[in-house]
N, C-alpha and C positions, 0 to 999 in steps of 0.2 A: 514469199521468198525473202531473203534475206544476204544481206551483203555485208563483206568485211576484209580488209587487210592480211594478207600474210603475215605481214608484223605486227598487227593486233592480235593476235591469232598465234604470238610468240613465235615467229618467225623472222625472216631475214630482208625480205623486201613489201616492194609496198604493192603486188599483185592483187588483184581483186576475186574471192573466196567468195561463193555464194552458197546457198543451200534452204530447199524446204523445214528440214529439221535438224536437231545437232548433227545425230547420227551424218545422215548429209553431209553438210557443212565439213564435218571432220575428214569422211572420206574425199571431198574434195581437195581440200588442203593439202592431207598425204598424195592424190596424187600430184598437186601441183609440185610440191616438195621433190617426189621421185622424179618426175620426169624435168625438172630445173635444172638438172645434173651441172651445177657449180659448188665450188669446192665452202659456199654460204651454207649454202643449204646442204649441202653432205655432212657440213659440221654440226650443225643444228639437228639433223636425223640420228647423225651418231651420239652427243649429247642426249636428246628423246630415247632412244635404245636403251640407256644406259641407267637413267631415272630406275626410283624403283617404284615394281612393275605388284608387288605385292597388294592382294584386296583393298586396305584400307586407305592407298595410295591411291591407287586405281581409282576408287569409287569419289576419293575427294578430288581429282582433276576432273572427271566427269562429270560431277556437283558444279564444280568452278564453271567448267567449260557450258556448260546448261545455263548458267546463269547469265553467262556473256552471250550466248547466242540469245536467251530471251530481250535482254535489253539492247540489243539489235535494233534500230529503225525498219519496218519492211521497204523492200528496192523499189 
């Protein structure tokens, strides 16, 4: 397992994000994001929504995002 920042993790506070694998990892952050329900993190959702969502976008945040979860310390 693995741990890491909300705002590592380009987000708004400093909540602790953990996860097995990215996949993981991500779905945990989104929900900690949704269910944060402050107007931080609403704006930070909205912003993310907003991004473009196009293949070759997509595939390089999930590049990036892989990367950073590799060089992760385990918990």
């Amino acid at each position: 397992m693995k741990k890491t920042t909300c705002k590592d993790l380009d987000g708004v506070c400093d909540a602790e994000i953990t996860g097995n694998t990215p996949d993981e990892m991500m779905k945990n952050a989104q929900e900690h994001a949704m269910s944060a329900n402050d107007e931080a993190h609403k704006n930070k959702m909205k912003e993310m929504r907003e991004m473009d969502t196009g293949p070759e976008a997509v595939k390089k945040y999930m590049d990036n995002f892989k990367q950073k979860f590799a060089a992760l310390p385990d918990a």
